[in-house]
N, C-alpha and C positions, 0 to 999 in steps of 0.2 A: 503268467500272473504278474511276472515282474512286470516286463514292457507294458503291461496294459495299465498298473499304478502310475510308471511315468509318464504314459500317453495322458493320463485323466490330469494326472498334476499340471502338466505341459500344457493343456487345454483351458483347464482353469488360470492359470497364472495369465497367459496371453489374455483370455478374456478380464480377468482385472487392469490388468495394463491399457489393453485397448480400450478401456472405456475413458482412460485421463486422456488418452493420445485420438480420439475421436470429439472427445471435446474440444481440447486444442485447436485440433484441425478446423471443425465447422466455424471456431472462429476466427478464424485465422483468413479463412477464402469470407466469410463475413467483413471483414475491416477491407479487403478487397472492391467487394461488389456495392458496401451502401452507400448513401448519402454522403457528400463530405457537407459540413455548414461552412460556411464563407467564413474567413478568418477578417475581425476588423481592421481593417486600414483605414478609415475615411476621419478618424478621430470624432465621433458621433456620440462615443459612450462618455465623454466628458461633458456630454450636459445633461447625465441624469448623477442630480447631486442630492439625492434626495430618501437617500435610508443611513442610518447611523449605526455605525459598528464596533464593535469590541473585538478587539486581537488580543491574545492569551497567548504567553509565550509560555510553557511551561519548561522551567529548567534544573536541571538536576546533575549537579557537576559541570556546568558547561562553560566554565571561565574562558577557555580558550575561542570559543564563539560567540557570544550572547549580546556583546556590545557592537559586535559590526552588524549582526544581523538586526539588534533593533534601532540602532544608529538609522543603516540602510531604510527598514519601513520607516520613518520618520517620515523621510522626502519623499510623499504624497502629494503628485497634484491636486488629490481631492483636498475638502475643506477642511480645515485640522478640527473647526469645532464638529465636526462629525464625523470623528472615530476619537477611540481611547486605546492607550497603548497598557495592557497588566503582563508583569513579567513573575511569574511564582518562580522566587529565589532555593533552591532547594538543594542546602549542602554547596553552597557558591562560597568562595572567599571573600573577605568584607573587604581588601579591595576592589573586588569586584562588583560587589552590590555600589559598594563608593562612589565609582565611575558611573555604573548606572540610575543610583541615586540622583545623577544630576540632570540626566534628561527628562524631557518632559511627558513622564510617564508615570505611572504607579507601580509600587515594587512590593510583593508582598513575599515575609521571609521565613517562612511555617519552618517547623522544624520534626519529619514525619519519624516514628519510628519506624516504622516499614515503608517508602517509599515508592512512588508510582505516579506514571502517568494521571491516572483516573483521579487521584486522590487530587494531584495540582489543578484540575478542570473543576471539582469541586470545590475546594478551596477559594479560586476564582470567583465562581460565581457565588459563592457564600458571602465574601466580601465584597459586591459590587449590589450599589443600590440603584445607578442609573439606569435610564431606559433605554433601551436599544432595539436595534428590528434584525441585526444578525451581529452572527459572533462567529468569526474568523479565529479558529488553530494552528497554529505555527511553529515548526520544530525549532529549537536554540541555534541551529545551524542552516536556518533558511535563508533565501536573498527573494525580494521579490523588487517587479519593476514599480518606476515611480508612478503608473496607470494601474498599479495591482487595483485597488479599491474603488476607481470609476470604471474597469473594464467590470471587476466585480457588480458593481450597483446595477450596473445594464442587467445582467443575469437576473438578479435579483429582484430589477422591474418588469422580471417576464415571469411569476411566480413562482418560483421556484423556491425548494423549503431543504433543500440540501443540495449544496456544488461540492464537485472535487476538481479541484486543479489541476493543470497540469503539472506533477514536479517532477522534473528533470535532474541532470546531474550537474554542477558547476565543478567537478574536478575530474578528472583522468588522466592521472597522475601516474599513475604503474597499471600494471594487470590487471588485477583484485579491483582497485578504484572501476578501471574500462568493464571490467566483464559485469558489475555492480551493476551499472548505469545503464548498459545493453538487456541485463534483466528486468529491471524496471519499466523499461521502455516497452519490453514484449509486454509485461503484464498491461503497461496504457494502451496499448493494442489491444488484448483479447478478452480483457478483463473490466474495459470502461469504452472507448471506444468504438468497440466492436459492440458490446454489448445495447450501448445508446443506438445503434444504429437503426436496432432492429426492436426497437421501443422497451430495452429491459433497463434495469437501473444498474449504473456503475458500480463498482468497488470505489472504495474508501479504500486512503492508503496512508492514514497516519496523523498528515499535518497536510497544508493547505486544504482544509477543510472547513466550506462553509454553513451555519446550517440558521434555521430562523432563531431569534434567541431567545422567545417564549417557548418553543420547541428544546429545546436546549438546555436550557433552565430546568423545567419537567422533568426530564428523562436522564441527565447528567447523574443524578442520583443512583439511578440503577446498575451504574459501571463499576465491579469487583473485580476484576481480574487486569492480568496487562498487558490484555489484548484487547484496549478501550474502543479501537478501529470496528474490530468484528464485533463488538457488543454492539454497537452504535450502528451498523448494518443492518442486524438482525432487529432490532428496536424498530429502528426507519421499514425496514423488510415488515415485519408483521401489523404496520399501522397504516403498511402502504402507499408511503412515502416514496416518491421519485428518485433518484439522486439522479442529477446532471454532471456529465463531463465536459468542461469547458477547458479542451484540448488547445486553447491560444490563449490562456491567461498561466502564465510558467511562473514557478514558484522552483528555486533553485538549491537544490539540497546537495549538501556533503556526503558521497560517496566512501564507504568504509575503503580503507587503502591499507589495512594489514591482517593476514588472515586468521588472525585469533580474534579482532573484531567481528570479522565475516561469522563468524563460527556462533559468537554470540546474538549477532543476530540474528541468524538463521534459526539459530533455539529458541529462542524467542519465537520467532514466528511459525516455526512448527509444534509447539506449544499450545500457543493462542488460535491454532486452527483445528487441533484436537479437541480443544475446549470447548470452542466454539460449533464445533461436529455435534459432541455429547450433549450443548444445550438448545439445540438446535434441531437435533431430530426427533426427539418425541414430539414436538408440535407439527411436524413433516405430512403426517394423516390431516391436521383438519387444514391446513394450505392446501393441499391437493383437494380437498373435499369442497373448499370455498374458493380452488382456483387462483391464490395467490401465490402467481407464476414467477415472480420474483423472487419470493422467502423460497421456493421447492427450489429455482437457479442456485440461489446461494447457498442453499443445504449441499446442493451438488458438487458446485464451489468447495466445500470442506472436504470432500471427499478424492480432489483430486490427491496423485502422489506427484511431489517434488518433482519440479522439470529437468533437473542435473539428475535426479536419482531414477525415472523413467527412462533419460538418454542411455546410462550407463547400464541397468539391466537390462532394456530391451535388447543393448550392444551384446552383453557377455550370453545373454540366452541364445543369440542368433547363433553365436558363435558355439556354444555346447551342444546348439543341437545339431550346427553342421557337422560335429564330429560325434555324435549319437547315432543320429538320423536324420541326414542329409534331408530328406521329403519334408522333415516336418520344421525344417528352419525357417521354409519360405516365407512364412507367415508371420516370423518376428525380423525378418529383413524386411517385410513389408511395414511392418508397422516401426523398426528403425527410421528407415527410410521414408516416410509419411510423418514421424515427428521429427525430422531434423526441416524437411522443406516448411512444416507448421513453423517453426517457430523462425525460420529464415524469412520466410512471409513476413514474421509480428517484428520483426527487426523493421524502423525504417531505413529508408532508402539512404539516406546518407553516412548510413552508420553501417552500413555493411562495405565494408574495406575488405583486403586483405591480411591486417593487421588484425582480426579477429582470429583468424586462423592462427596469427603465430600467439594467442592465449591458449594453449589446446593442453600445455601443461600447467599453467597455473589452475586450469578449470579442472584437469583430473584431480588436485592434491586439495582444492575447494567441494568437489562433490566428495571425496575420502571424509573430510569432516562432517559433510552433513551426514553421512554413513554413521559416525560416530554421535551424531548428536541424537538419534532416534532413542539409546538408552537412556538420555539425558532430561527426556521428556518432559515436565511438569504438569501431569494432569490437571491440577488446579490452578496453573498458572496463576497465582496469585504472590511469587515471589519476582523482583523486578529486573532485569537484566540490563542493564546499561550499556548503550554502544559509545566508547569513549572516543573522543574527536581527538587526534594527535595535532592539530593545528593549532 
């Protein structure tokens, strides 16, 4: 009676496991086998000058960034009367707003009792009367190139009504920073990428985020929680909205480089994916029912488990059951061994060193915390988590 409760447990557990590690996987030989699109070289996308944008900096504490990064978007080749730079000041120091008071931008300096992303995007466009055709999001800590906005326009004059950029990492500075930047990279592998290839729509991932801005305007309002990314998914998801990945327009973002920052984002974002599970799956029946193959991907999407916290249990399962019952291990060494080559795959090519391998300890004392952040959970994620930039 015993061994047969372990064998059923044993069985069921593997089969929860395998279904995140089978996803993984299909995408993984996906970003393999599609389409690549042509990366622009010929400088072609500088003479479509012809949609007007809004960039939204929303910031919250971020003195130590906020002036180089909107310094940097300034020097646009495109034409300055078509784009507007809004920086939501939030909790900043007044010499800080000081400094950015002087450029030629708009600075708005709200003052939220509870703070949050969503609330700054609405703020924004509360306070903006001009007209625009899209509105670009940008983290406090972004860099983008001086073509961000004509490589942009191009996109935008192929209709498209929501792009995700590419953002990358502009530090890798220590471990935590490196192994940061290698995650993100897999998720633009399996998660946008991969997924365009095969005609489904991207993930969203935060910031370099562009979307139409009558679209935008609309739907901005419906963002409560602070996981504004997965709201704005699910929105786009159920009204069957595209999103594009334009994996050659890089948007360069600051990589957490100490692991109590790591810890907080990570809560955050497995937070904001529970959340977004719960409000996400009752409407799961009429997507299926009407075939909106995108909203039922993204429901699946929420259901994955953590790629650190899959490595490590499928690891310690293999290993109890070789010393239980050697027979019945095969099958979590198979599936160890099928999610490490997955996710070796969504590594690019250049970024697979040997110097990955020697993170192998900062990544166990990084997945121990995400271990501990499961208690920490915020169902309602409606409290704000701040990832503090040490620069």
């Amino acid at each position: 009676m015993l061994w047969t409760s372990i064998h059923i447990t044993d069985i069921l557990l593997w089969l929860i496991m395998a279904g995140s590690v089978a996803y993984v996987f299909f995408f993984a030989i996906v970003s393999m086998i599609g389409k690549k699109s042509p990366e622009r070289t010929d400088g072609t996308y500088l003479k479509d000058f012809r949609h007007r944008f809004l960039i939204i900096f929303p910031a919250y504490g971020e003195d130590n960034v906020i002036y180089q990064s909107v310094s940097t978007c300034l020097k646009q080749d495109y034409p300055s009367e078509l784009f507007d730079i809004i920086v939501v000041s939030d909790h900043m120091k007044p010499e800080t707003n000081a400094m950015l008071d002087k450029l030629p931008i708009k600075l708005l300096t709200p003052s939220f009792v509870k703070s949050s992303k969503a609330k700054a995007l609405q703020f924004a466009i509360a306070n903006t009367s001009a007209r625009y055709d899209y509105v670009v999001i940008l983290d406090a800590d972004n860099i983008v190139d001086t073509n961000f906005l004509s490589q942009l326009s191009l996109s935008c004059g192929r209709g498209y009504k929501a792009i995700q950029c590419h953002r990358c990492a502009k530090n890798s500075d220590n471990d935590v920073a490196m192994l940061d930047g290698i995650s993100e990279e897999i998720n633009n592998t399996l998660f946008r990428k991969a997924h365009n290839r095969i005609g489904l729509s991207s993930a969203l991932i935060g910031s370099g985020m562009c979307f139409d801005y009558d679209w935008f305007r609309d739907n901005v309002r419906h963002l409560t929680t602070a996981g504004e990314d997965r709201e704005l998914e699910a929105l786009l998801m159920f009204q069957r909205i595209f999103i594009k990945y334009e994996e050659h327009i890089h948007v360069r973002d600051e990589k957490v480089s100490n692991k109590d920052n790591f810890q907080r984002q990570r809560q955050r974002w497995m937070s904001a994916q529970i959340n977004s599970l719960c409000s996400m799956f009752p409407l799961l029946p009429s997507a299926i029912i009407h075939g909106n193959i995108n909203f039922i991907d993204k429901t699946i999407q929420q259901m994955l488990m953590p790629r650190s916290i899959l490595i490590v249990t499928t690891f310690v399962f293999a290993i109890l059951m070789l010393i239980i019952a050697p027979v019945w291990s095969a099958k979590w060494w198979l599936l160890f061994i099928t999610l490490c080559l997955s996710l070796f795959i969504a590594i690019p090519p250049q970024m697979r060193t040997r110097t990955i391998f020697n993170k192998l300890a900062a990544f166990s004392t990084l997945t121990l915390r995400m271990f501990t952040n499961i208690r920490k959970i915020d169902r309602e994620n409606k409290n704000f988590i701040h990832t503090k930039h040490d620069r």
